[in-house]
MARFIMI-76110 format. One record per atom (N, C-alpha, C): residue in three letters; atom name; x, y, z. Coordinates in steps of 0.05 Angstrom, whole numbers, plus 5000, padded with zeros to 4 digits. Last residue first. Layout:
N
<atom code="ALA" site="CA" east="X" north="Y" up="Z"/>
...
***
This chain:
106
<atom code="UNK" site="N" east="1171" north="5043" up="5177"/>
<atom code="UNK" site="CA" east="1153" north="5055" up="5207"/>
<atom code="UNK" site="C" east="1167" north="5075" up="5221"/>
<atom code="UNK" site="N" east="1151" north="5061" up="5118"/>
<atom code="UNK" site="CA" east="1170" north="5059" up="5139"/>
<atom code="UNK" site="C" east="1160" north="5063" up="5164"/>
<atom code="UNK" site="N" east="1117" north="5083" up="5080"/>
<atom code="UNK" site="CA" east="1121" north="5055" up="5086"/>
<atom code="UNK" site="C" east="1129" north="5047" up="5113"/>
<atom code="UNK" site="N" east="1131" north="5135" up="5071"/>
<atom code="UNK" site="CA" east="1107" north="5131" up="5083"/>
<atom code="UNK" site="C" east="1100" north="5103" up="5091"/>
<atom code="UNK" site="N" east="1180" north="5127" up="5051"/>
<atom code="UNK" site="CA" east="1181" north="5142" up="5064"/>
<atom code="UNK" site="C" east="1148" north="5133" up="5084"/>
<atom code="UNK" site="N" east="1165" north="5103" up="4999"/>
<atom code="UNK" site="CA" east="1174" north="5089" up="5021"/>
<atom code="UNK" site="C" east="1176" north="5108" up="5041"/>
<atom code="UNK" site="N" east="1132" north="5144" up="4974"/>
<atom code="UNK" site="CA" east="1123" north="5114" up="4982"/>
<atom code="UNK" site="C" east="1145" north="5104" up="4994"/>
<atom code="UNK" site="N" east="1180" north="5183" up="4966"/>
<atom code="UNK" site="CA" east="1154" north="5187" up="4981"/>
<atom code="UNK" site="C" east="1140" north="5164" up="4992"/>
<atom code="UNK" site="N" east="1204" north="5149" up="4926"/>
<atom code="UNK" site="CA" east="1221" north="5155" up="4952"/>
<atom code="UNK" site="C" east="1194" north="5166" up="4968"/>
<atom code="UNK" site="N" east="1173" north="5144" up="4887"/>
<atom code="UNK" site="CA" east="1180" north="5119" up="4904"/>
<atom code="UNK" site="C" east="1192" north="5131" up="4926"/>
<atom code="UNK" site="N" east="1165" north="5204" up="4865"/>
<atom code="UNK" site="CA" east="1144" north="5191" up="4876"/>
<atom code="UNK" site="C" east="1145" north="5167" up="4891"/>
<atom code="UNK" site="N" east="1229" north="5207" up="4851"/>
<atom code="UNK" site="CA" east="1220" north="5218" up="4876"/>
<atom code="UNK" site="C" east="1192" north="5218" up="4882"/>
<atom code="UNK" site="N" east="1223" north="5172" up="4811"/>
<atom code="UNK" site="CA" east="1240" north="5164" up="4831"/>
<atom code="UNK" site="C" east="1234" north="5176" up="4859"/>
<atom code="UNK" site="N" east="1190" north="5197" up="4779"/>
<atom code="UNK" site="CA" east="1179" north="5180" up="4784"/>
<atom code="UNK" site="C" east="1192" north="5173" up="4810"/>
<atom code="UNK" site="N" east="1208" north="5252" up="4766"/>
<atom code="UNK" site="CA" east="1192" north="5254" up="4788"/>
<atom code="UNK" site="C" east="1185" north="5229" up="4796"/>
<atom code="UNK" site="N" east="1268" north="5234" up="4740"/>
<atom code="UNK" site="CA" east="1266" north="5244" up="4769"/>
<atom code="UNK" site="C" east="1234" north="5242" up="4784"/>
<atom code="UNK" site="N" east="1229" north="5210" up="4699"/>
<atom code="UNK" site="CA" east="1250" north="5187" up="4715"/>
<atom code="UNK" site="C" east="1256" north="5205" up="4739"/>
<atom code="UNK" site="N" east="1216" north="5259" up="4681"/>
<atom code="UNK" site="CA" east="1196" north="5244" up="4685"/>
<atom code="UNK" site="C" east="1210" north="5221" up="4695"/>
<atom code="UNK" site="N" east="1265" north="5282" up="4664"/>
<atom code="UNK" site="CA" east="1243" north="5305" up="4684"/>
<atom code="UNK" site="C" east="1221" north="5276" up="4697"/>
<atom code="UNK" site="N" east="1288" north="5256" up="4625"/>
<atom code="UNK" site="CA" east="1291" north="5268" up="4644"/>
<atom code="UNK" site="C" east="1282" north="5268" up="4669"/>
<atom code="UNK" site="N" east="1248" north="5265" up="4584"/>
<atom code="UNK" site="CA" east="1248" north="5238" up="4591"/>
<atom code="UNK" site="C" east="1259" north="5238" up="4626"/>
<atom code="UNK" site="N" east="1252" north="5316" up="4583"/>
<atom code="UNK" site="CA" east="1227" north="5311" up="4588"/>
<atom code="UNK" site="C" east="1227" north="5284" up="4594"/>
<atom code="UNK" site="N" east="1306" north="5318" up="4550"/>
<atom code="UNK" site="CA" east="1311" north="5330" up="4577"/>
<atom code="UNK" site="C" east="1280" north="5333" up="4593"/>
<atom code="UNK" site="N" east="1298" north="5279" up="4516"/>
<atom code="UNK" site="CA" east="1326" north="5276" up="4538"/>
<atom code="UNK" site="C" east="1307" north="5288" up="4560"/>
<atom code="UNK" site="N" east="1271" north="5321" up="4478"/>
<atom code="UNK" site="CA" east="1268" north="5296" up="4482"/>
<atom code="UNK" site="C" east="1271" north="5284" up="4511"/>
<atom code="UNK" site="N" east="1296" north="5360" up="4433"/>
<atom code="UNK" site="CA" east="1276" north="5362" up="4465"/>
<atom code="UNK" site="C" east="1263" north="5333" up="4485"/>
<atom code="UNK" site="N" east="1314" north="5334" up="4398"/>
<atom code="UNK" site="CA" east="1332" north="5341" up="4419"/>
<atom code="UNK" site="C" east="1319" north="5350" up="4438"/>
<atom code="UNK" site="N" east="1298" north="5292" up="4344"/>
<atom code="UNK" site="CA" east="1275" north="5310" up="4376"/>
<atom code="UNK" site="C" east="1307" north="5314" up="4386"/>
<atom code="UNK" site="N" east="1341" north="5288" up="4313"/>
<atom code="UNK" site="CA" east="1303" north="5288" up="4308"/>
<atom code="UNK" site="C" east="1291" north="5303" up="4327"/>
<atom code="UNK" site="N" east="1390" north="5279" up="4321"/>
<atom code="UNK" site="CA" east="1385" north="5299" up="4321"/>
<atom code="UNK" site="C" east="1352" north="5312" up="4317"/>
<atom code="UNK" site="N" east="1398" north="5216" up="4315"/>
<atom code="UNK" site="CA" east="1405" north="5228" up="4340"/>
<atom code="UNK" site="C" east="1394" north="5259" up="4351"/>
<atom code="UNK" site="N" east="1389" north="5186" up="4272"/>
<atom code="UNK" site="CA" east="1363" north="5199" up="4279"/>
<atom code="UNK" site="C" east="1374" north="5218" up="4314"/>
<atom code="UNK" site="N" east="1430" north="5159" up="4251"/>
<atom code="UNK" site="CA" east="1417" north="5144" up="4276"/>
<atom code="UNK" site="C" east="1402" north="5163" up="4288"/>
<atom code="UNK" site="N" east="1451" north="5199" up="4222"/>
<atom code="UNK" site="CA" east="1442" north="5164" up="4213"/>
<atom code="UNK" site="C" east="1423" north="5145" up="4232"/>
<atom code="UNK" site="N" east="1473" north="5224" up="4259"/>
<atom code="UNK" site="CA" east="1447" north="5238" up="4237"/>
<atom code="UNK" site="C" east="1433" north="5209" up="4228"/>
<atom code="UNK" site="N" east="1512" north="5192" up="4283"/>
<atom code="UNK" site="CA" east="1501" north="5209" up="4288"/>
<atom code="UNK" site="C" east="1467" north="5217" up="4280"/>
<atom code="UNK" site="N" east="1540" north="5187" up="4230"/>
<atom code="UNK" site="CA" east="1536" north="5174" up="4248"/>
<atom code="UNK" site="C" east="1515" north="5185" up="4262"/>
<atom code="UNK" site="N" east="1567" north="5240" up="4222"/>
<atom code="UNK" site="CA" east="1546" north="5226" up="4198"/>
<atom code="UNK" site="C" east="1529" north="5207" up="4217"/>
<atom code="UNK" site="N" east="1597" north="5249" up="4274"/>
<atom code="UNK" site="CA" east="1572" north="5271" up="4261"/>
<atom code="UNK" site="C" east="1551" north="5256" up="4237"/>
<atom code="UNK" site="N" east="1629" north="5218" up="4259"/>
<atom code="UNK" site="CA" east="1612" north="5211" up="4283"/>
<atom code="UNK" site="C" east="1587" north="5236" up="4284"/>
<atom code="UNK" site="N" east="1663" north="5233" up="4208"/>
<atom code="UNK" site="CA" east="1638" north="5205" up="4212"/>
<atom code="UNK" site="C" east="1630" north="5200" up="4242"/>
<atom code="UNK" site="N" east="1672" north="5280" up="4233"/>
<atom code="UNK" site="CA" east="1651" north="5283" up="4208"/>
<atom code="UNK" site="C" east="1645" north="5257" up="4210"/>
<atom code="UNK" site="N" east="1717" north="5265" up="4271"/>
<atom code="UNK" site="CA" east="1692" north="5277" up="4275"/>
<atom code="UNK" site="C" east="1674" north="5282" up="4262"/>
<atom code="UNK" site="N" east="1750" north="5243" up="4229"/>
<atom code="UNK" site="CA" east="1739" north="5227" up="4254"/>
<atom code="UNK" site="C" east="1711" north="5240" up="4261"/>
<atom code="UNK" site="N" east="1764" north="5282" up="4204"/>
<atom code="UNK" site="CA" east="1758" north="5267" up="4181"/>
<atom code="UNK" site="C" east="1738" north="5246" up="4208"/>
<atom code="UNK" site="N" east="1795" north="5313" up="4240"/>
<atom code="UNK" site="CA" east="1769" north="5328" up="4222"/>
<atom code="UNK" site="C" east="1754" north="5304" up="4218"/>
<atom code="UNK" site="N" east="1831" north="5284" up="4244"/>
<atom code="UNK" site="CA" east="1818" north="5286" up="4277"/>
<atom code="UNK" site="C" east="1791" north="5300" up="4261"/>
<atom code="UNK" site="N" east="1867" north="5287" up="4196"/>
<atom code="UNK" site="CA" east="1851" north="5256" up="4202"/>
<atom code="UNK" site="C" east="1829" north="5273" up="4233"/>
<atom code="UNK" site="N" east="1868" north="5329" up="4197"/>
<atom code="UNK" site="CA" east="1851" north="5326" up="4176"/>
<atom code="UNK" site="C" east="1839" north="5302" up="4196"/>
<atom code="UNK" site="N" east="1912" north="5346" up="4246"/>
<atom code="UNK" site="CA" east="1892" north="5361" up="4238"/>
<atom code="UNK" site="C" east="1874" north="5342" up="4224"/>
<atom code="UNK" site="N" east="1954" north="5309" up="4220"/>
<atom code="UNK" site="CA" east="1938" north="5296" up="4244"/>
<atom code="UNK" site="C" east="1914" north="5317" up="4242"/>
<atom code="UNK" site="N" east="1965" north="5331" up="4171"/>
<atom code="UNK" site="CA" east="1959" north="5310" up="4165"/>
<atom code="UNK" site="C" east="1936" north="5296" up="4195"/>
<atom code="UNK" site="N" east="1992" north="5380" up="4206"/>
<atom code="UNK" site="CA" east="1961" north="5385" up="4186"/>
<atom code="UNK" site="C" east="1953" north="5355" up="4176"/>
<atom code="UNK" site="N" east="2032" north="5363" up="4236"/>
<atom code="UNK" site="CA" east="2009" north="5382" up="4248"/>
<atom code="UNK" site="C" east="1984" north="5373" up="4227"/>
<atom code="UNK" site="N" east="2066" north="5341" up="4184"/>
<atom code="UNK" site="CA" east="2051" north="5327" up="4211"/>
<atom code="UNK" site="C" east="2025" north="5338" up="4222"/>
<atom code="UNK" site="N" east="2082" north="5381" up="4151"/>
<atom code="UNK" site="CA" east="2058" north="5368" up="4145"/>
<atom code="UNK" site="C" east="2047" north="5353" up="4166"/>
<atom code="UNK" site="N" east="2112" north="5411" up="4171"/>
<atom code="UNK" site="CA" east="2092" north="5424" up="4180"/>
<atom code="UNK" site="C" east="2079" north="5402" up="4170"/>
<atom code="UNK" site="N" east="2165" north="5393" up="4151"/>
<atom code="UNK" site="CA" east="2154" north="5385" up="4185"/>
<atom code="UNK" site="C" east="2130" north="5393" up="4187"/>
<atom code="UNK" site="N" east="2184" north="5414" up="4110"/>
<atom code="UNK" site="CA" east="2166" north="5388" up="4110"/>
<atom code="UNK" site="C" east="2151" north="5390" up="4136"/>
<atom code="UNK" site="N" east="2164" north="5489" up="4103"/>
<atom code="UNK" site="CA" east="2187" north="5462" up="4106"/>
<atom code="UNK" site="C" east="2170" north="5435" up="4114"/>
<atom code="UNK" site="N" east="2154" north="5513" up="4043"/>
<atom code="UNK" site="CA" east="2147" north="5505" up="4074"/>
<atom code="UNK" site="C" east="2153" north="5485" up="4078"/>
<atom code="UNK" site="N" east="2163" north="5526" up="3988"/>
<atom code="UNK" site="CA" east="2163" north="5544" up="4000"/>
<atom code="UNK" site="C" east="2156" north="5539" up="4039"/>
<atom code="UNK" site="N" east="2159" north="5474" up="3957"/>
<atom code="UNK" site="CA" east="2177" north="5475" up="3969"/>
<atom code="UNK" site="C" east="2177" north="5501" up="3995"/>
<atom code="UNK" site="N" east="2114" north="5473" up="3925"/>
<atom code="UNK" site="CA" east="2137" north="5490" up="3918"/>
<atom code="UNK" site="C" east="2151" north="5490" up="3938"/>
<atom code="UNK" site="N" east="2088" north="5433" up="3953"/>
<atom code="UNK" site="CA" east="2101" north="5431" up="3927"/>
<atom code="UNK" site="C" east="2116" north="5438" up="3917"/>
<atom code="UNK" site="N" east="2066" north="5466" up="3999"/>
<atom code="UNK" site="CA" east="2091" north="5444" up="4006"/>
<atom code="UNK" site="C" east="2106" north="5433" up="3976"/>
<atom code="UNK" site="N" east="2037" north="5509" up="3971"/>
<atom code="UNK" site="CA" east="2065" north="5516" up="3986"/>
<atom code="UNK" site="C" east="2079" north="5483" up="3982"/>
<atom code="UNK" site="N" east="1994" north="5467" up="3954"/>
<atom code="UNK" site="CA" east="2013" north="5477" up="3926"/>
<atom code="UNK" site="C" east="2040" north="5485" up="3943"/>
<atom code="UNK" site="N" east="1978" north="5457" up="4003"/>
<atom code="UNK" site="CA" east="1987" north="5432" up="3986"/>
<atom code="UNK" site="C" east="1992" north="5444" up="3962"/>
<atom code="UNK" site="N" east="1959" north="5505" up="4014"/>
<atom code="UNK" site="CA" east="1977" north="5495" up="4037"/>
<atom code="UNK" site="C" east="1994" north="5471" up="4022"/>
<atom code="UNK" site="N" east="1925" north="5512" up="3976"/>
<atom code="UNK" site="CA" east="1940" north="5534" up="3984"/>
<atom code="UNK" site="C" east="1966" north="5521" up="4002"/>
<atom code="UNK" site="N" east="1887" north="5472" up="4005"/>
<atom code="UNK" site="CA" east="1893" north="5478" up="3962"/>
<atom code="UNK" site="C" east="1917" north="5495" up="3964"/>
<atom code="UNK" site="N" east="1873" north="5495" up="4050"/>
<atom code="UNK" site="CA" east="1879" north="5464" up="4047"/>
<atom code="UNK" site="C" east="1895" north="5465" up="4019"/>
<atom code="UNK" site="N" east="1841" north="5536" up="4042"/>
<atom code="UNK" site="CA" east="1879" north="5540" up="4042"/>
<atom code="UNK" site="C" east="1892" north="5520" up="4045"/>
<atom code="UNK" site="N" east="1796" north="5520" up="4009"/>
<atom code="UNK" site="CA" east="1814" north="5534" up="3993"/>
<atom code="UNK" site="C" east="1850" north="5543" up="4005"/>
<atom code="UNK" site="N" east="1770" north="5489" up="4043"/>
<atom code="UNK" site="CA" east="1780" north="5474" up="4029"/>
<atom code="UNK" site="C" east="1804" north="5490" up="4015"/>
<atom code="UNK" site="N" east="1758" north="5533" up="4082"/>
<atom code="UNK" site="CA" east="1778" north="5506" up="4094"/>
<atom code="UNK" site="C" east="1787" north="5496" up="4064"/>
<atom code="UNK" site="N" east="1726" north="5570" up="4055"/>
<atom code="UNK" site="CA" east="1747" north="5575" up="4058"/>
<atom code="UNK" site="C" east="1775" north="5555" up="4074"/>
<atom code="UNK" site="N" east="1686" north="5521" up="4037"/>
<atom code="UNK" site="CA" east="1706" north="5535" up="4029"/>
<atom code="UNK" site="C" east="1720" north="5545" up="4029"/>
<atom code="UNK" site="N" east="1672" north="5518" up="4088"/>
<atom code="UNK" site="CA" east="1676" north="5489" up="4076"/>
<atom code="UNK" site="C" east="1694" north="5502" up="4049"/>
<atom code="UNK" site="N" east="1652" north="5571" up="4103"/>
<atom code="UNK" site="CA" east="1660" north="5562" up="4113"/>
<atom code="UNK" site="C" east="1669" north="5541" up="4102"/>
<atom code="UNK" site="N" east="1613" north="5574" up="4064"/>
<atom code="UNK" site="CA" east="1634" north="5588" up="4068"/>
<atom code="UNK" site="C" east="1654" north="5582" up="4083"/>
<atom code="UNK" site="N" east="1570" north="5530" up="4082"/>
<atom code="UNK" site="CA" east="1586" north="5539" up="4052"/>
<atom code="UNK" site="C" east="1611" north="5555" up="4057"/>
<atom code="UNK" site="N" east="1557" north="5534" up="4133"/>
<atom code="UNK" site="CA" east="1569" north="5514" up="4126"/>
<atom code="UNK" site="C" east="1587" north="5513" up="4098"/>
<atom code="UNK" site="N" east="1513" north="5579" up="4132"/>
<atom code="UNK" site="CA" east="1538" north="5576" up="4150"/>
<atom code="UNK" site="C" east="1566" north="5564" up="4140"/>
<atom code="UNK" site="N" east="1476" north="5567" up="4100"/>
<atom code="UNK" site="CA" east="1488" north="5586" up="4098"/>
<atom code="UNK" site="C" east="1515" north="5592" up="4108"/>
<atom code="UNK" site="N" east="1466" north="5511" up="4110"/>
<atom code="UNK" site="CA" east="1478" north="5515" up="4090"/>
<atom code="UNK" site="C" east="1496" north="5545" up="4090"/>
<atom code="UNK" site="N" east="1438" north="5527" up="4166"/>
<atom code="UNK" site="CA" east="1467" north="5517" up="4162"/>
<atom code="UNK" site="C" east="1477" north="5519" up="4142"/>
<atom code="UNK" site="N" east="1394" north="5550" up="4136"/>
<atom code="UNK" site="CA" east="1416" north="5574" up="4160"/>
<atom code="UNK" site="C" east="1435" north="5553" up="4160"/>
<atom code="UNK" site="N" east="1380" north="5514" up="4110"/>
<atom code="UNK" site="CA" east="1384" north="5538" up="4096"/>
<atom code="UNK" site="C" east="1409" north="5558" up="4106"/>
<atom code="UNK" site="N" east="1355" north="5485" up="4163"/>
<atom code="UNK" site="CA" east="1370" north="5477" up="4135"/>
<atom code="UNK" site="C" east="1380" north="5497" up="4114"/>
<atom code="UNK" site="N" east="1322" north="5516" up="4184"/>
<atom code="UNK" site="CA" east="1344" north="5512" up="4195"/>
<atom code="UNK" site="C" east="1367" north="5496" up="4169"/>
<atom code="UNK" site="N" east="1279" north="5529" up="4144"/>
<atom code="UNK" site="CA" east="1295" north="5550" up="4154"/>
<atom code="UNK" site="C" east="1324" north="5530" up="4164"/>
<atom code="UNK" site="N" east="1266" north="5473" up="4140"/>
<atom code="UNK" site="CA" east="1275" north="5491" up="4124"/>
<atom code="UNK" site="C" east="1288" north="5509" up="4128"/>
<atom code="UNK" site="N" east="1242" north="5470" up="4186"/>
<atom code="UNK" site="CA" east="1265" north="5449" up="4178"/>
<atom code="UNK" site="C" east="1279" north="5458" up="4155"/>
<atom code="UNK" site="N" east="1204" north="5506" up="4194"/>
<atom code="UNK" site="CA" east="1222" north="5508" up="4216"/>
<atom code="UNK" site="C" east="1251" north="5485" up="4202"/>
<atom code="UNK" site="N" east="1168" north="5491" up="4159"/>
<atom code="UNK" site="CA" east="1177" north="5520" up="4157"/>
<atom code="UNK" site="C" east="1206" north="5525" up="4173"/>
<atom code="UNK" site="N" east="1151" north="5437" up="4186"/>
<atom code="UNK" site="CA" east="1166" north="5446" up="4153"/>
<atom code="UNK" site="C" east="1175" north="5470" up="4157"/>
<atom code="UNK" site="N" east="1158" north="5436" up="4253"/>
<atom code="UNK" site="CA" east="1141" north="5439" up="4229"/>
<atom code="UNK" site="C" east="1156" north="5441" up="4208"/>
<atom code="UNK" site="N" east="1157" north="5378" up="4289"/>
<atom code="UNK" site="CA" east="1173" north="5401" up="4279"/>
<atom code="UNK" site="C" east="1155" north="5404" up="4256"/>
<atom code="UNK" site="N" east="1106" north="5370" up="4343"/>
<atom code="UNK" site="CA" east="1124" north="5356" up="4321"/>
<atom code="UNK" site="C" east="1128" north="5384" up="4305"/>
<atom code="UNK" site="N" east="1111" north="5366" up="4413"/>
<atom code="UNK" site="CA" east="1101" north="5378" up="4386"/>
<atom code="UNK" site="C" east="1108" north="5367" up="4361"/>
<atom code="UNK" site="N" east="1117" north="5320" up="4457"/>
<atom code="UNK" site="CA" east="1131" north="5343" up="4441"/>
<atom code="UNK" site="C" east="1115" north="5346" up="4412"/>
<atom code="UNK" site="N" east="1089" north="5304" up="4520"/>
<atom code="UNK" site="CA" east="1086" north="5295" up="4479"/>
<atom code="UNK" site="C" east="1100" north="5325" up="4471"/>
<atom code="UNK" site="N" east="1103" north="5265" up="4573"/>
<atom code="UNK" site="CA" east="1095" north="5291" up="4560"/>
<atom code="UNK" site="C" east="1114" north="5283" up="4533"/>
<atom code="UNK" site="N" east="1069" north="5212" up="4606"/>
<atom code="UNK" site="CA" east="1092" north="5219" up="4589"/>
<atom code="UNK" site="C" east="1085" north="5244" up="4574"/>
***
């Protein structure tokens, strides 16, 4: 079985930082026309119908953030090099039995 390195601090950091970086502005400028969108319907300035679109919008957001929490909760994102060495090692095993039978066979 091949052994994956283990992540270093420098590296969990950085990447934690680079999402924040990402993730802030972003989470703000959603929240701020969300704030923008729910003063218009107040003032009347937009007609009701549009609330459908954006009420199904949130809830399909609101879905995907607890399968993303989910997710993290369940260590899903620890090794992502993982899969694809676990992978590699069920193909060569299968194709070390297919050789043994092959040489089995009369």
């Amino acid at each position: 079985m091949m052994k994956t390195l283990p992540e270093s601090r420098g590296k969990r950091i950085f990447l934690i930082v680079f999402a924040l970086a990402i993730l802030a502005p972003a989470g703000y400028g959603f929240v701020e026309k969300l704030m923008l969108f729910v003063l218009a319907v107040k003032r009347d300035l937009i007609a009701g119908f549009t609330i459908v679109p954006v009420v199904n919008y949130l809830i399909v957001t609101a879905g995907m953030a607890c399968l993303l929490v989910w997710a993290i909760i369940n260590g899903m994102f620890r090794n992502i090099e993982a899969p694809k060495y676990h992978m590699l090692e069920q193909e060569e095993a299968l194709d070390e039995r297919e050789r043994q039978a092959r040489k089995e066979a009369p």
